[in-house]
Z-matrix of the N, CA and C atoms (Angstrom, degrees):
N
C 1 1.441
C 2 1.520 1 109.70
N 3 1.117 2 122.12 1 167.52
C 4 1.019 3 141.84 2 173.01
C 5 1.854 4 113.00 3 -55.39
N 6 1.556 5 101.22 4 129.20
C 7 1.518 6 85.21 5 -174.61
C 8 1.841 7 133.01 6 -58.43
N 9 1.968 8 106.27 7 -9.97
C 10 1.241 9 90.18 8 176.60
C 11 1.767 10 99.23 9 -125.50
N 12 1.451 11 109.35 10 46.22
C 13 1.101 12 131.01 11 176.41
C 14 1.109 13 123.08 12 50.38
N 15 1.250 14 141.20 13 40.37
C 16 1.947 15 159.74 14 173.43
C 17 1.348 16 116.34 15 -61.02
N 18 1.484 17 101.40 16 6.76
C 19 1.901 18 112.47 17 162.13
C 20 1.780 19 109.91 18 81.41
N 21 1.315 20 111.02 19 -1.88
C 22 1.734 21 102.10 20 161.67
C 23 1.790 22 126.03 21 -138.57
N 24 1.473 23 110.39 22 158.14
C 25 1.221 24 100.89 23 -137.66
C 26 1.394 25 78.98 24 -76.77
N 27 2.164 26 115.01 25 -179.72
C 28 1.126 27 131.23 26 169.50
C 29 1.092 28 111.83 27 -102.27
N 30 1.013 29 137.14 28 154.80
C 31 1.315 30 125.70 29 179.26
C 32 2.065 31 107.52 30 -155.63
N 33 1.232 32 122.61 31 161.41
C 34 1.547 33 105.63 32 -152.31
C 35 1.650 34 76.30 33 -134.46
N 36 1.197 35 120.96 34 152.76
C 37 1.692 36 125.49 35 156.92
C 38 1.675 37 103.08 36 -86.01
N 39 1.251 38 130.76 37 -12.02
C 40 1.687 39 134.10 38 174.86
C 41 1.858 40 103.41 39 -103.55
N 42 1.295 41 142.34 40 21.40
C 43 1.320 42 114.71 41 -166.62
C 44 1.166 43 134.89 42 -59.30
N 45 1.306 44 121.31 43 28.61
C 46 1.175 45 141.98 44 -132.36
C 47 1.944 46 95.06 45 -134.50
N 48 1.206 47 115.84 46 -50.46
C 49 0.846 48 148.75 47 146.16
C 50 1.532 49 145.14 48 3.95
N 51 1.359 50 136.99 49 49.21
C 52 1.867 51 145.67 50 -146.43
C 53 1.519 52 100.89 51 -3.24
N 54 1.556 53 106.53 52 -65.59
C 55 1.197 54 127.23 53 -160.54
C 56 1.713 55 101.78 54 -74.31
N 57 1.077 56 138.75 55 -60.29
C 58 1.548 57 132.50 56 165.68
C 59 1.413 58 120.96 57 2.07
N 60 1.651 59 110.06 58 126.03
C 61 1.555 60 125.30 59 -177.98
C 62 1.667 61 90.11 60 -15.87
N 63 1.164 62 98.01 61 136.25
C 64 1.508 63 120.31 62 149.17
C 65 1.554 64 126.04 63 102.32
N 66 1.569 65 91.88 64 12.70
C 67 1.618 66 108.02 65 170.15
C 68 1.471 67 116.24 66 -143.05
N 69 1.548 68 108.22 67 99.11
C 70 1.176 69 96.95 68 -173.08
C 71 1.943 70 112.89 69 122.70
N 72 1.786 71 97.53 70 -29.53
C 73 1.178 72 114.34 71 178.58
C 74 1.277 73 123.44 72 -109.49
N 75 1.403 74 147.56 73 163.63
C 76 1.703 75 140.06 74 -176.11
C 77 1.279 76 111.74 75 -93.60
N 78 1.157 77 133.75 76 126.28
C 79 1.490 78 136.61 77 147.31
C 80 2.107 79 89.53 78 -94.54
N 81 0.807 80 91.24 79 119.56
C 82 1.710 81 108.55 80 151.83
C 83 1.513 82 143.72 81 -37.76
N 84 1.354 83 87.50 82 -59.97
C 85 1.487 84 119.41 83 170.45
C 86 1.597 85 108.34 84 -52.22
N 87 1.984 86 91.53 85 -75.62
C 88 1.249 87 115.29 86 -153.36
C 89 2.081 88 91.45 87 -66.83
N 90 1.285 89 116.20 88 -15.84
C 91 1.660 90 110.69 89 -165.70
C 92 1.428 91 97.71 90 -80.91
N 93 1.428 92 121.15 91 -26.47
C 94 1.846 93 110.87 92 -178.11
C 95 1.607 94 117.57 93 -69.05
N 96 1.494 95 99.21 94 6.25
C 97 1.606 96 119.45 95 -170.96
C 98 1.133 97 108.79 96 -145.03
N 99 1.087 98 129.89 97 48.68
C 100 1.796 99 124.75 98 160.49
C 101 0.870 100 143.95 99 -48.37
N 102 1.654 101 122.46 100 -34.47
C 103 1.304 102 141.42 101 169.76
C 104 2.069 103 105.67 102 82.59
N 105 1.630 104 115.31 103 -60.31
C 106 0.856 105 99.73 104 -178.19
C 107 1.498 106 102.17 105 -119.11
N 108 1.637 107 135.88 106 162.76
C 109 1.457 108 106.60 107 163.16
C 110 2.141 109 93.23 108 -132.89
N 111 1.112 110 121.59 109 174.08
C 112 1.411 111 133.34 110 -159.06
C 113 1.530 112 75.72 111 -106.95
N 114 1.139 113 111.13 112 117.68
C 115 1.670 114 145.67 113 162.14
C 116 1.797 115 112.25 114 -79.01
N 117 1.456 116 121.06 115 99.07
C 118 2.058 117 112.42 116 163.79
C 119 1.509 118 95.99 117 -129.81
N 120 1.613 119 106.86 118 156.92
C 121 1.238 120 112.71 119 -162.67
C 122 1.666 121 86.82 120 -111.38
N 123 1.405 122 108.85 121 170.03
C 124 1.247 123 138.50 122 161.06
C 125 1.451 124 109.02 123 -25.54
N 126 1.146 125 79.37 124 -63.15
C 127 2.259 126 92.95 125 174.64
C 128 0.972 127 113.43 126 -42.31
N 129 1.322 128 110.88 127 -66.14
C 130 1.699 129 118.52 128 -151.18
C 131 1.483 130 91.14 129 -67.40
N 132 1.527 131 125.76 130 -39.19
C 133 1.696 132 122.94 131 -169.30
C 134 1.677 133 104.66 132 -60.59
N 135 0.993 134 134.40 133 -24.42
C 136 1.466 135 157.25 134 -158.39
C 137 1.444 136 93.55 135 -99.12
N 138 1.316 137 139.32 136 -48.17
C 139 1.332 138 120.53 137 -153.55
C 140 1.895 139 99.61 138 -102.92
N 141 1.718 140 103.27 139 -13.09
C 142 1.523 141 105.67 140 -174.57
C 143 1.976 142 84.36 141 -77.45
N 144 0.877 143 118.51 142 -32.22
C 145 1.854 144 135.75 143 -153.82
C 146 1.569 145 79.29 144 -62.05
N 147 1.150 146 118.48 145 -76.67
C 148 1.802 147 122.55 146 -166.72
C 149 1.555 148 105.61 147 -56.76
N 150 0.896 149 117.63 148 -33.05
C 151 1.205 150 101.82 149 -177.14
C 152 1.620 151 125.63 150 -89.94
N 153 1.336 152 98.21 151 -6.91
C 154 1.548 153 99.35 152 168.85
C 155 1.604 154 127.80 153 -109.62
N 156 1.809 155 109.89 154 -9.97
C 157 1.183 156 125.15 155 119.09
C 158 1.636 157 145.04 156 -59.45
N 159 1.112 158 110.31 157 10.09
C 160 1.779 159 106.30 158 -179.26
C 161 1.305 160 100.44 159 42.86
N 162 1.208 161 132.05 160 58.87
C 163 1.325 162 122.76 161 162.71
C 164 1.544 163 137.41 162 -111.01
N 165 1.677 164 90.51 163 -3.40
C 166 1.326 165 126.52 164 163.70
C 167 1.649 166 111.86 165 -1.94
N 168 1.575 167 112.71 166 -58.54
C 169 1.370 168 113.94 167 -168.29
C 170 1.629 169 105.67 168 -82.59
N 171 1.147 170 126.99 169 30.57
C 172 1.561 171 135.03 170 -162.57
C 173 1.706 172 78.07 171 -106.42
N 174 1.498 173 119.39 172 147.88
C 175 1.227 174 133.95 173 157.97
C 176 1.683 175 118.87 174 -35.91
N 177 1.990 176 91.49 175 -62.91
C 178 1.272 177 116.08 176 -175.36
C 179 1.713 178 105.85 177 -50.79
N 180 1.371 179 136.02 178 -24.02
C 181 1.450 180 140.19 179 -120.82
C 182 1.645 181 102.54 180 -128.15
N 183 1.504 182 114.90 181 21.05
C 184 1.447 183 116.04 182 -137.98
C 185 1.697 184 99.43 183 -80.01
N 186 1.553 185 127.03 184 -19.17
C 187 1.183 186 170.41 185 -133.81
C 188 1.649 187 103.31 186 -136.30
N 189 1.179 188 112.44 187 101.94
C 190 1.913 189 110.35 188 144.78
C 191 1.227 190 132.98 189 -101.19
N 192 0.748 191 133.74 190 132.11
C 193 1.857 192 130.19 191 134.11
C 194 1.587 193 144.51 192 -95.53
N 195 1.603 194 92.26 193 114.41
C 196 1.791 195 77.63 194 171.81
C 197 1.483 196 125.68 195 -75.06
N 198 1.485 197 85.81 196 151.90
C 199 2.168 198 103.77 197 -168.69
C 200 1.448 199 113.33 198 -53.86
N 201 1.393 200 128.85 199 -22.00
C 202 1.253 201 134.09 200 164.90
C 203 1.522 202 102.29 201 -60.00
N 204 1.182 203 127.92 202 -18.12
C 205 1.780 204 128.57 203 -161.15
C 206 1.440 205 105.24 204 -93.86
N 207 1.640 206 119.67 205 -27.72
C 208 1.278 207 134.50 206 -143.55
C 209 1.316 208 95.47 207 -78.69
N 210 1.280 209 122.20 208 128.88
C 211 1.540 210 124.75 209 167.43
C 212 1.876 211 125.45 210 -62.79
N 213 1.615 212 79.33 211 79.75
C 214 1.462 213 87.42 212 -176.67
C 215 1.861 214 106.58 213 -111.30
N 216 0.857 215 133.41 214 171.65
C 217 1.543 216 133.06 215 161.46
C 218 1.397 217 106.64 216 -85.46
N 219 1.441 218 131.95 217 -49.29
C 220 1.944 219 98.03 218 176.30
C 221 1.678 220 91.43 219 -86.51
N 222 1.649 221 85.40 220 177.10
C 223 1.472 222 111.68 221 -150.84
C 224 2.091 223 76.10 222 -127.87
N 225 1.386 224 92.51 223 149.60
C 226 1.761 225 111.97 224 154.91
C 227 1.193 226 115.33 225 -160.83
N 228 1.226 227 113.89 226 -177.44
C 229 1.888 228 120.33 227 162.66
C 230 1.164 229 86.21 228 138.96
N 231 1.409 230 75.92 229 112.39
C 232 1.943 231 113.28 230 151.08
C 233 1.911 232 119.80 231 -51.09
N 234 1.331 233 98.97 232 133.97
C 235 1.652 234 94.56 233 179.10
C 236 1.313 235 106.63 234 -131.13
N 237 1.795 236 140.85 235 -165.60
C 238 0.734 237 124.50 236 -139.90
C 239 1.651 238 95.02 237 -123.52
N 240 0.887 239 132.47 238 120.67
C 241 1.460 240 127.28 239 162.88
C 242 1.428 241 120.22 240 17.48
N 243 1.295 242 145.42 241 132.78
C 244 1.689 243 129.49 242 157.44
C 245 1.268 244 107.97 243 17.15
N 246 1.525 245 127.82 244 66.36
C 247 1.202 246 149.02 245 143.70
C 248 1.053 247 129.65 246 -122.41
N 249 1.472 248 138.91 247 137.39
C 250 1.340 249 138.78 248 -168.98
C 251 1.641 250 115.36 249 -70.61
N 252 1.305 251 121.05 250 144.85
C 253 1.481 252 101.90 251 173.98
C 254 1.375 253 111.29 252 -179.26
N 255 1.416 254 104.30 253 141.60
C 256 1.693 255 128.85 254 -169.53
C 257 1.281 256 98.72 255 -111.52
N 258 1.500 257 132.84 256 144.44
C 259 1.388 258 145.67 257 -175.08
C 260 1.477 259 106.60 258 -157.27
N 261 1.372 260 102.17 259 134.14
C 262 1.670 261 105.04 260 -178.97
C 263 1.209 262 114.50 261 -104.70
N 264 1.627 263 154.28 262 130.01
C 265 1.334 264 146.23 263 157.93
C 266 1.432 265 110.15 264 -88.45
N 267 1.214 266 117.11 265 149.20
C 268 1.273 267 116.76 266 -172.70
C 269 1.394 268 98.36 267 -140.54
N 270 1.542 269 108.77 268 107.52
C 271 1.967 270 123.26 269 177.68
C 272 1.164 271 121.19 270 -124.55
N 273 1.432 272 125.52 271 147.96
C 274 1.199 273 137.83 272 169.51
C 275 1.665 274 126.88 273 -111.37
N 276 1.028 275 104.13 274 117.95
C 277 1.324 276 106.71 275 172.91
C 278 1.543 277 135.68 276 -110.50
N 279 1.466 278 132.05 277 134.34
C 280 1.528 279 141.16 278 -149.91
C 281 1.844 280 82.53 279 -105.11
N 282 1.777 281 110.64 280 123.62
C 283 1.554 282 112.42 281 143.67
C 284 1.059 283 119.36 282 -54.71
N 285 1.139 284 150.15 283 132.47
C 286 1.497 285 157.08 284 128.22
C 287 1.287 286 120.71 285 -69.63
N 288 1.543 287 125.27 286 -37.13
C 289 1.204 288 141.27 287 -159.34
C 290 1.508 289 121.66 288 -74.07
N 291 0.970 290 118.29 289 -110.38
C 292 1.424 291 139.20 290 167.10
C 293 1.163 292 130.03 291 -89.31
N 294 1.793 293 143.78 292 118.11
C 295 1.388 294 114.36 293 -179.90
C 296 1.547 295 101.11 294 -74.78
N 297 1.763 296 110.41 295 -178.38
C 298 1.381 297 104.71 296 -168.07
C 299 1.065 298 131.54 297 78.36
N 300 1.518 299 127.08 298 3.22
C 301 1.046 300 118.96 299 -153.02
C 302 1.162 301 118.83 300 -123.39
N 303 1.484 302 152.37 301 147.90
C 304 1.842 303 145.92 302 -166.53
C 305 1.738 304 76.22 303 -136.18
N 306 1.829 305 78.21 304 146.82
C 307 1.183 306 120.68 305 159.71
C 308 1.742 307 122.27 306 -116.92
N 309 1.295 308 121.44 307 137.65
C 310 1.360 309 110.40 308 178.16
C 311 1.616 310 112.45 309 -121.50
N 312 1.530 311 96.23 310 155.40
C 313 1.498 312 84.91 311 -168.50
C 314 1.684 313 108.10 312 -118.72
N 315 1.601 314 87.25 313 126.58
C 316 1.727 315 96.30 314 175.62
C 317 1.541 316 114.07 315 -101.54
N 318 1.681 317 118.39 316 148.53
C 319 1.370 318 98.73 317 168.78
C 320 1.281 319 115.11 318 -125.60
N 321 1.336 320 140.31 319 135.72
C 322 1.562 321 143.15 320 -105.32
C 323 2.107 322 81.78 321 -142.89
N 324 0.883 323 102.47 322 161.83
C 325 1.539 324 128.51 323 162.28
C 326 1.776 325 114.22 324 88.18
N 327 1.185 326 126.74 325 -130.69
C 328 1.287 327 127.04 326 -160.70
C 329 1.727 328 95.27 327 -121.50
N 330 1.495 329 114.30 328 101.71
C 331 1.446 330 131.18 329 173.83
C 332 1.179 331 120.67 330 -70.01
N 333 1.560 332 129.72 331 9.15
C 334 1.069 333 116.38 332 -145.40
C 335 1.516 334 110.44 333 -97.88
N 336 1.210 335 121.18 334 -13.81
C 337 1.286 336 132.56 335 -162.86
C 338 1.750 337 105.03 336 -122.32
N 339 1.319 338 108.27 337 -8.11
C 340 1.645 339 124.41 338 -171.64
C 341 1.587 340 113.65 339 -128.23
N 342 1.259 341 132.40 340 106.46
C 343 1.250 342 127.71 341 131.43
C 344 1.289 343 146.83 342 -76.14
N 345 1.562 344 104.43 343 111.50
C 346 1.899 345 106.78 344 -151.29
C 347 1.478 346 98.46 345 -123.66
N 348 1.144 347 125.29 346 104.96
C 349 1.543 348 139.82 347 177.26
C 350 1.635 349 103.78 348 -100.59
N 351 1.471 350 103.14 349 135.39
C 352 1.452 351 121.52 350 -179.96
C 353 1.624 352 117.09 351 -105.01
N 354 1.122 353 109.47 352 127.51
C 355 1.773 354 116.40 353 166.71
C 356 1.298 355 137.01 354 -149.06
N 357 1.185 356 88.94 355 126.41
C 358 1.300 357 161.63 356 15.14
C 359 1.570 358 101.45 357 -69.41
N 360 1.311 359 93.86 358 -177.84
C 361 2.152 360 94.68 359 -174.85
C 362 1.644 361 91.76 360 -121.69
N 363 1.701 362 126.26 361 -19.21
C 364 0.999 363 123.29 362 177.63
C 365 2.136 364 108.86 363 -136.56
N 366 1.781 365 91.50 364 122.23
C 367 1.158 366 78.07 365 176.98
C 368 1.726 367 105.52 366 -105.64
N 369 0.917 368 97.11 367 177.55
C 370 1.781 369 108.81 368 -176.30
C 371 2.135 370 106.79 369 -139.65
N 372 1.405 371 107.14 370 122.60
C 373 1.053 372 131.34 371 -174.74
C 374 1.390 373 115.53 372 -109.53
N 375 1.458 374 111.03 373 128.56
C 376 1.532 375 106.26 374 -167.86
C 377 1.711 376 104.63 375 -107.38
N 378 1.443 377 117.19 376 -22.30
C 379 1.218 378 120.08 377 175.76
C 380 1.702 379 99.88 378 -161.01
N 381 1.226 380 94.30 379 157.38
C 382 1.648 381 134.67 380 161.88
C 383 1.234 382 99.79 381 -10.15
N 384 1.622 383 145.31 382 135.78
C 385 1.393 384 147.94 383 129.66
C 386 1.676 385 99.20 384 85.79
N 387 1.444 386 112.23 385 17.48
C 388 1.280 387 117.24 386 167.39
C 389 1.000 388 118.88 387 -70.63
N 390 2.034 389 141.96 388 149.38
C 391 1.256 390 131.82 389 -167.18
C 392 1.489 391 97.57 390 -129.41
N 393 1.468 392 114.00 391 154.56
C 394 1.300 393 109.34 392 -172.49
C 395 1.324 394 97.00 393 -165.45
N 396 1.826 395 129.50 394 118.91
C 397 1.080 396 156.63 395 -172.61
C 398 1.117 397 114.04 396 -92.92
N 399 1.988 398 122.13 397 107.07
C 400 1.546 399 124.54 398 159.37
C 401 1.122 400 117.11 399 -97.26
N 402 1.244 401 123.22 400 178.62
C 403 1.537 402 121.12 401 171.54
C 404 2.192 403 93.83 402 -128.65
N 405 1.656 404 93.96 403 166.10
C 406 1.358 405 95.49 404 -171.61
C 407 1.743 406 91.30 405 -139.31
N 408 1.695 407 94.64 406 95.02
C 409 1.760 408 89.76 407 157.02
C 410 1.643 409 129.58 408 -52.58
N 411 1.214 410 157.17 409 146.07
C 412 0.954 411 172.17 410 145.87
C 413 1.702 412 117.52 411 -123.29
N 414 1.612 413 92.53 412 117.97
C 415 1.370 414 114.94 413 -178.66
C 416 1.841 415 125.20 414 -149.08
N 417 0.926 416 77.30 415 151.02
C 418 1.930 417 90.03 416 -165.86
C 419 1.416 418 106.76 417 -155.94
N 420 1.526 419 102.45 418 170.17
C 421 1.634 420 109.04 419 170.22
C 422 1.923 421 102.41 420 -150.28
N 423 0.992 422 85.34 421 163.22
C 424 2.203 423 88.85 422 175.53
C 425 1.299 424 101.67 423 56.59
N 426 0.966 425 156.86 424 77.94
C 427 1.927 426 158.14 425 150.11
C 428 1.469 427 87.25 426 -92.52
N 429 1.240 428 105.56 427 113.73
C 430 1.523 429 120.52 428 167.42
C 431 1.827 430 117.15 429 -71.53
N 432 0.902 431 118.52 430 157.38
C 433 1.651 432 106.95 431 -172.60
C 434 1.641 433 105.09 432 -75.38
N 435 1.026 434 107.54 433 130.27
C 436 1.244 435 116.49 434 -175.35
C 437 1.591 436 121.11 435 119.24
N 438 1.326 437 101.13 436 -23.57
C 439 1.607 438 111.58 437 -163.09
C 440 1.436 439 99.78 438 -89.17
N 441 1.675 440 104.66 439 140.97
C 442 1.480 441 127.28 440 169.13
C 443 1.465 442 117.08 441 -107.67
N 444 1.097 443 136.82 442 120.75
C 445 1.477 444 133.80 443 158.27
C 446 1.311 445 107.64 444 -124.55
N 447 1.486 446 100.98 445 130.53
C 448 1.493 447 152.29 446 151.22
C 449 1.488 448 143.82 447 -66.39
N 450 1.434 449 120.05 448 124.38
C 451 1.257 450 112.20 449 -155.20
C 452 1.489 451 86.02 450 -163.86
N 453 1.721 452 117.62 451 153.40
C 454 1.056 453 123.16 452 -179.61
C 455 1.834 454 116.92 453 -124.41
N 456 0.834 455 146.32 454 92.12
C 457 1.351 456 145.30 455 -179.60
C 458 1.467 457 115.49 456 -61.45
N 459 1.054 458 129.56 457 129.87
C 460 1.755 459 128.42 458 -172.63
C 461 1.156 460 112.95 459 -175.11
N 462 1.852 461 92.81 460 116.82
C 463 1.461 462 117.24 461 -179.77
C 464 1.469 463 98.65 462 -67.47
N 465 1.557 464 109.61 463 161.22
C 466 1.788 465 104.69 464 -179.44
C 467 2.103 466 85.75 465 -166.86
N 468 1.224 467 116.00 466 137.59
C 469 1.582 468 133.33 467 -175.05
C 470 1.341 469 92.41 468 -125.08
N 471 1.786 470 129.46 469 3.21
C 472 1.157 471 113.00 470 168.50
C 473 1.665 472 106.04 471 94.88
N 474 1.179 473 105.15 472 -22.39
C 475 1.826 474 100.81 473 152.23
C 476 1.378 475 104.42 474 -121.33
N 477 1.395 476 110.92 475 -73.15
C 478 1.540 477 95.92 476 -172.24
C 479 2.177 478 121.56 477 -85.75
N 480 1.478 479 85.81 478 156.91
C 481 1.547 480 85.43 479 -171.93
C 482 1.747 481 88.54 480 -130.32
N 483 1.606 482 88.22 481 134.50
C 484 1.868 483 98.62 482 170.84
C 485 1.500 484 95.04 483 -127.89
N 486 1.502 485 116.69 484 129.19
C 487 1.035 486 141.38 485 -167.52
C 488 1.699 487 111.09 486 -114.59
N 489 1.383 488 107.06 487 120.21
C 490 1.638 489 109.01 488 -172.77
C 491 2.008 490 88.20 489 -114.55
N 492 1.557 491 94.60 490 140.49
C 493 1.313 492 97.65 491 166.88
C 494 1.731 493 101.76 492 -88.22
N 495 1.629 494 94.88 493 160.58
C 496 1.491 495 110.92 494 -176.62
C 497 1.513 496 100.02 495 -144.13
N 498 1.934 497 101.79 496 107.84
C 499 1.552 498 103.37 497 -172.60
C 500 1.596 499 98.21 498 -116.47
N 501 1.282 500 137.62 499 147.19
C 502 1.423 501 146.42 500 179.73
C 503 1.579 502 107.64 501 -119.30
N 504 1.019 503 139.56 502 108.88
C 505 1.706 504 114.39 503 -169.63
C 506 1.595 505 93.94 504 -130.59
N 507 1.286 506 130.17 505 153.36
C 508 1.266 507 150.10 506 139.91
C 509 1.249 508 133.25 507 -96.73
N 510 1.962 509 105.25 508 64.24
C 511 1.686 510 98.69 509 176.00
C 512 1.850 511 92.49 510 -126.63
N 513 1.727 512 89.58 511 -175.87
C 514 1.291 513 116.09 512 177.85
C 515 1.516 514 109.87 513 -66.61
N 516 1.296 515 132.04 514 139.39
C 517 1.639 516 116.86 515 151.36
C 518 1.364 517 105.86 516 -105.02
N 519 1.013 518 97.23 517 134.35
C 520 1.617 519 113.61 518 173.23
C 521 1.828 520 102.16 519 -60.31
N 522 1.341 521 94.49 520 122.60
C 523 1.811 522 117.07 521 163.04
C 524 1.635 523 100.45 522 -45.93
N 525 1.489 524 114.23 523 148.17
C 526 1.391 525 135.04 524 180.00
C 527 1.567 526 98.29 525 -128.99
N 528 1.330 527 121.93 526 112.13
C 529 1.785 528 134.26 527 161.25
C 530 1.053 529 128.27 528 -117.94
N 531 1.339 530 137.00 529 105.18
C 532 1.578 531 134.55 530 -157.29
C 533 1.437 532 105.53 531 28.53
N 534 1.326 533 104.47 532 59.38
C 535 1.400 534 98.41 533 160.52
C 536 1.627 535 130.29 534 90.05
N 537 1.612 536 113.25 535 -24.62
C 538 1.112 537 116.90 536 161.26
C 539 1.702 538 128.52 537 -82.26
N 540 1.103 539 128.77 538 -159.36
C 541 1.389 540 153.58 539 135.60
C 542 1.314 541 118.99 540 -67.61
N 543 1.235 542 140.04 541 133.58
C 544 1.156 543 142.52 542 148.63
C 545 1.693 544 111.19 543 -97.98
N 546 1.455 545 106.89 544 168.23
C 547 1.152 546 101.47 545 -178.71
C 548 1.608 547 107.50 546 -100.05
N 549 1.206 548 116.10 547 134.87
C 550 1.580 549 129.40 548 140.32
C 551 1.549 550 140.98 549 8.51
């Protein structure tokens, strides 16, 4: 269904897809049952904040983080043209679900251009509101400019599945100058 339930189904011609219903979007139902949810503190929102403001030299700002770091469930970062490259994510996730309980992690879509290793690949939960920190290698080489690869990471205990998109891209960003675009 529809994520705020408007009575018809969604359906994607890509479901296959990082971005595809169900990451990022609400099912209702399936949200009163999450099993796991992606845990960031105050801090970490504050230290991604300075650093994407240049505010670094602010008292408050003493601390950065880059936005690839930020405890979010999808994953991105831009890399460099036909260059080789390893990138680490570093996430936390809160049980909600069941105590007792492991999650394992599969990673779903088209590998061909991405090597994405999980660690741990299985976590194990002994109670309720427990937190437990993996990291997610990501590695590649040659991404031509322009090219996107896609990959999906998803914990699963065999009922519930939480699905993080995993995007790698090799493009240009357009320059920002008082406010405009520059060109390319």
């Amino acid at each position: 269904m529809c994520p705020v339930s408007r009575g018809f189904e969604f359906s994607s011609p890509y479901p296959e897809r990082a971005l595809a219903y169900g990451s990022g979007m609400i099912d209702l139902i399936r949200a009163k049952d999450p099993g796991l949810v992606y845990e960031m503190s105050v801090e970490e929102l504050q230290k991604v904040w300075c650093s994407l403001t240049n505010a670094s030299l602010s008292r408050t700002c003493r601390k950065t983080l880059e936005e690839h770091q930020l405890i979010y469930p999808s994953i991105s970062f831009r890399v460099q043209e036909n260059k080789p490259f390893i990138i680490t994510f570093n996430r936390r996730v809160k049980n909600i679900g069941y105590k007792n309980s492991r999650y394992w992690a599969h990673v779903n879509g088209d590998r061909s251009m991405l090597h994405v290793v999980v660690k741990p690949n299985v976590l194990r939960f002994k109670n309720v509101n427990e937190e437990k920190d993996f990291t997610i290698d990501v590695g590649g080489s040659n991404m031509k400019l322009g090219t996107v690869a896609e990959v999906s990471l998803i914990w699963s205990d065999g009922h519930h599945k939480v699905r993080s998109p995993i995007l790698i891209y090799a493009i240009e960003v357009p320059k920002i100058e008082d406010g405009k675009y520059l060109p390319i």
